[in-house]
N, C-alpha and C positions, 0 to 999 in steps of 0.2 A: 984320755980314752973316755968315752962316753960310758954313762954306769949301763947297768943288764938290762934297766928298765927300758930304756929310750930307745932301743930297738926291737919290743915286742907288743904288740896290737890283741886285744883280746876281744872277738865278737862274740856277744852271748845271744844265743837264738833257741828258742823253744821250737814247740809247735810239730805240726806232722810234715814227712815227708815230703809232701807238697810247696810247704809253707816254707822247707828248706833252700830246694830245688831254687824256686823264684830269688833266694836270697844273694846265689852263686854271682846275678852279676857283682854286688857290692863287693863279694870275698876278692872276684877276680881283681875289679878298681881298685882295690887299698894295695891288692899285690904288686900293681903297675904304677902305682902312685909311690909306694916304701916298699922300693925292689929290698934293699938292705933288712928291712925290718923282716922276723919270725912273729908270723899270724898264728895267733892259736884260738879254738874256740870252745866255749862252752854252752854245752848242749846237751844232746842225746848220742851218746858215743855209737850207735845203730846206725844212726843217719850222719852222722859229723866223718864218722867213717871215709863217708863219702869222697870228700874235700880234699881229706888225706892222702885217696887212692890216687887222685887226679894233681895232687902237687899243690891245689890253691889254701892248704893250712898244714903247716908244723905237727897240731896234734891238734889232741878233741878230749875234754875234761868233762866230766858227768855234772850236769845243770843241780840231779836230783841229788846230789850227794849230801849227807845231815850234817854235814858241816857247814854248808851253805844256807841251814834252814832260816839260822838267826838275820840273817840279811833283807827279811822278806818281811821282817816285823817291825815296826814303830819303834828307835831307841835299843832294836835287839842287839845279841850279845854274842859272842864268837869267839874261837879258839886262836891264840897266836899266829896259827900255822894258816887260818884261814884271812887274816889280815896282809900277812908277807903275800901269800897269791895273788891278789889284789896290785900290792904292791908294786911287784912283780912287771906292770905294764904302763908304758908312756901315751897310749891311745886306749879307750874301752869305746867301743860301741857295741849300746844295747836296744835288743829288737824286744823282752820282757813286756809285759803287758804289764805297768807300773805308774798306775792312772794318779796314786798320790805320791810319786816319787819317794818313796820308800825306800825299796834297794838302792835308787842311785844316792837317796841321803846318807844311808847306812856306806857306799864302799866310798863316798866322800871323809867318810870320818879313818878309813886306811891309807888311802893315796891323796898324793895331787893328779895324776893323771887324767887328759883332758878325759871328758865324760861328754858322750853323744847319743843320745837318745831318739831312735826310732820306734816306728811305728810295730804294735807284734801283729797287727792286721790291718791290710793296706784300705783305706775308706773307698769304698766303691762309689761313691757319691762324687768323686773327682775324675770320673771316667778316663782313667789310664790304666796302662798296664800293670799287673800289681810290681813288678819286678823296677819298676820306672819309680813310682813313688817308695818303693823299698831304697833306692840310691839318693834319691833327695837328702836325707841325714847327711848324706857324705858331701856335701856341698858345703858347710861349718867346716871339712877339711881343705877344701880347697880343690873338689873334685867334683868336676862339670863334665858333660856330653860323652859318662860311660856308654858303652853296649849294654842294652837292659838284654838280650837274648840270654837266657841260663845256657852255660857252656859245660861239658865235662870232659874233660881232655883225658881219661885213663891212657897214661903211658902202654900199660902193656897189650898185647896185640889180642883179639878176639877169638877166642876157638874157633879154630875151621869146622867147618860144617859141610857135608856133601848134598847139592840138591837146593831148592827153594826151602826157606823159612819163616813162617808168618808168627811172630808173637802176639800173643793173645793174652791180655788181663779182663777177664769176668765179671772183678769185682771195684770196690770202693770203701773209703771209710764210711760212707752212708748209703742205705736201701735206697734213699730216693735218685740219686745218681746209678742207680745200677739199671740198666737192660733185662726184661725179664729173662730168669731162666733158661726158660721155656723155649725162648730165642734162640739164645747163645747155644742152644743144644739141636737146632734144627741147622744154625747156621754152621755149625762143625761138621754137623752130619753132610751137608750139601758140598760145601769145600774138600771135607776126605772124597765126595764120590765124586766129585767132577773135576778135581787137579791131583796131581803128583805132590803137593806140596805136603810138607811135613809142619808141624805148629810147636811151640814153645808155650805151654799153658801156665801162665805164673798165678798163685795160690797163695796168701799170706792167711794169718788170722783173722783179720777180718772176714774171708771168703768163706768160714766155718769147712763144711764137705762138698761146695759148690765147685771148688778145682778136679778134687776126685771124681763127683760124678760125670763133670764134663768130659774129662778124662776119658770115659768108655767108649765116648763118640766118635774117636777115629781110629781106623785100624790101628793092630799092632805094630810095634817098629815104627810108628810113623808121629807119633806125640811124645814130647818129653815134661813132663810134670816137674815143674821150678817150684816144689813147695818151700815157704817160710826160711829161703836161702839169704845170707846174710848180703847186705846191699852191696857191696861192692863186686861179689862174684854173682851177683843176679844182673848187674850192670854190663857186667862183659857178656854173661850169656847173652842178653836184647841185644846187644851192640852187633852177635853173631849171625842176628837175623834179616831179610831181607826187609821186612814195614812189621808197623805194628797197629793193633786194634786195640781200644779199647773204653774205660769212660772218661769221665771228668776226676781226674785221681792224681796224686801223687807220682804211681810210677809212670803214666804219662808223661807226667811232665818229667820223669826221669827218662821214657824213652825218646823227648822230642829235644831234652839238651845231650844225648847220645849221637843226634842227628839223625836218625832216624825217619822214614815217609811213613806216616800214619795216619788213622782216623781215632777221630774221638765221640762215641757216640753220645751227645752231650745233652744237657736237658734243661733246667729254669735258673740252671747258676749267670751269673754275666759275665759271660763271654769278652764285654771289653777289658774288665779287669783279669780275669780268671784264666782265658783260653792259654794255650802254650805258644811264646812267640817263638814261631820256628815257620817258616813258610811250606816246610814238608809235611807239616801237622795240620788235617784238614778235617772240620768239625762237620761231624752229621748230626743234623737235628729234625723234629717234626712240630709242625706246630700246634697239634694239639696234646705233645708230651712224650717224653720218652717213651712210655711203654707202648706210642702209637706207631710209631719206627719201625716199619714193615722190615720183615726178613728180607724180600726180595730187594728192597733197596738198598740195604746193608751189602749184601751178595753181591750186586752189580758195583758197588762201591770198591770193596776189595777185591776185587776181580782188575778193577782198573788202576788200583795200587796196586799189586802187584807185575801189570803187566810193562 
C-alpha cells in the first residue's frame, strides 16, 4: 500500500480573489491528471472555500496561520506538528511570492516531496493569459494543453428566482478600476424605469457605503443587496442571475467562471493578460479612460446583454 503521502497534492496560493479565480484551471489539471490523489490547499480559507464548494479541493488550510510563520524566514524554526503537514504531501505546488526561495528551502528541510514552484503574479510582459502562464508550472508534472478557462462547477442547483435578474458589482479592490459613482447611480436609475428587471447588488468591504447607497436607486421589492456574503453562497446567488455588470475585479472573474453573459467595464489594466477568458464576458472600455465611459453607452450595452 502506498504511504498517506503519495496521494495528496498541496497547492499553496495567496493573493485576492481574483488572483484565485485565474488559478482554478491548474486546480482543475492536477484533478484530471491524479484523479486518485486528495488536493488540498493552503490559502485564504474565504476564498479556497471556493474549490471546496465546486469539488476541485479536499479542504483549504489557512496560509496566515502562526505556525507557519517560521517557514518564511532564512533558517526559521517550527513546531513538530508544523513539519508532519508538510510532510503530509507527495506533490506541493506553490504560487507564494518567494523571490529567494525561502519557504521552499525551509519545507525542503520537512519533506521529500516534489516541490514546483510557480509564479504569484503572472508577468504581463509575456502577453498571455494570466490563467495560461499560471499552468505552465504544471508542465515539470507532466501536464500539457490544460483548459486555461477558470471553471466553477458548484454541484448544487441555484436559487430560483421569478423574473429577469441583472447582477451588478460597483466596486473593486482599487478606486482606479472603479466606474464613477455617480454612473453607477444614474445607470440603476435608468434600468429600474425602463425594464421590469430586478438587480442583484453585491457589496463587499472594499465598496465601504457604495452598495447601500446604490441600493436606494431602484424600486422597492425590485433590488436585493448581497452585502459581504461569504463566497460560496454569493456564488450561487450570481449564478441565479441572468448576465452580469461589472469592473475589472475578482467577482468578475467569479461571475464569468460561473458562466455567466457579462460586461466588464474595464479600464488601463491589460486586458491580454487580465480580461476573463469566457467568451460570454464582453469588455467595455473608452479610450480616453474609465471615468470617460458614457452612461448611455453602458445602457445600450446592457440592454443588448440582456436581450
Amino acid at each position: 500500500m502506498p504511504a498517506e503521502s503519495e496521494r495528496n497534492i498541496l497547492v499553496i496560493r495567496g493573493g485576492a480573489l481574483g488572483d484565485f479565480i485565474l488559478t482554478l484551471p491548474a486546480l482543475a489539471a492536477l484533478r484530471r491528471h491524479f484523479p486518485r490523489h486528495q488536493l488540498e490547499i493552503l490559502g485564504y480559507p474565504s476564498i479556497g472555500s471556493l474549490a471546496v464548494a465546486a469539488g476541485l479541493a479536499s479542504r483549504v488550510s489557512a496560509l496566515e496561520s502562526p505556525a507557519l510563520a517560521g517557514f518564511f524566514a532564512p533558517d526559521g524554526a517550527w513546531e513538530k506538528d508544523a513539519s508532519a503537514y508538510f510532510r503530509g504531501f507527495e506533490i506541493i505546488v506553490s504560487y507564494l511570492h518567494d523571490p529567494e526561495a525561502v519557504f521552499q528551502a525551509n519545507v525542503a528541510r520537512c519533506t521529500p516531496a516534489r516541490f514546483v514552484a510557480g509564479p504569484h503574479r503572472p508577468d504581463e510582459s509575456l502577453n498571455l493569459p494570466a490563467s495560461e502562464i499560471l499552468l505552465r508550472p504544471l508542465e515539470a508534472l507532466g501536464i500539457r494543453g490544460a483548459d486555461p478557462r477558470p471553471r466553477l462547477p458548484l454541484p448544487e442547483p441555484a436559487p430560483v428566482r421569478q423574473g429577469a435578474w441583472l447582477a451588478m458589482h460597483p466596486g473593486s479592490g482599487s478606486q482606479t478600476k472603479n466606474w464613477p459613482e455617480a454612473k453607477w447611480r444614474d445607470l440603476i436609475g435608468r434600468l429600474a424605469a425602463g425594464t421590469r428587471w430586478n438587480f442583484l447588488l453585491i457589496a463587499g468591504e472594499a465598496e465601504g457605503g457604495r452598495g447601500r447607497r446604490l441600493a436606494r436607486r431602484a424600486p422597492a421589492g425590485r433590488l436585493q443587496l448581497a452585502e459581504n456574503l461569504p463566497l460560496p453562497e454569493l456564488a450561487r446567488e450570481i449564478r441565479s442571475c441572468a448576465a452580469f455588470i461589472g469592473h475589472d475585479s475578482g467577482i468578475t472573474h467569479l461571475a464569468a467562471a460561473l458562466g455567466l453573459p457579462g460586461l466588464a467595464l474595464w479600464g488601463r489594466t491589460s486586458a491580454q493578460t487580465w480580461r476573463p477568458m469566457s467568451e460570454k464576458m464582453r469588455l467595455l472600455k473608452d479610450r480616453r479612460g474609465l471615468d470617460a465611459l458614457a452612461v448611455e453607452k453602458v445602457t445600450e450595452a446592457v440592454l443588448r446583454l440582456m436581450s
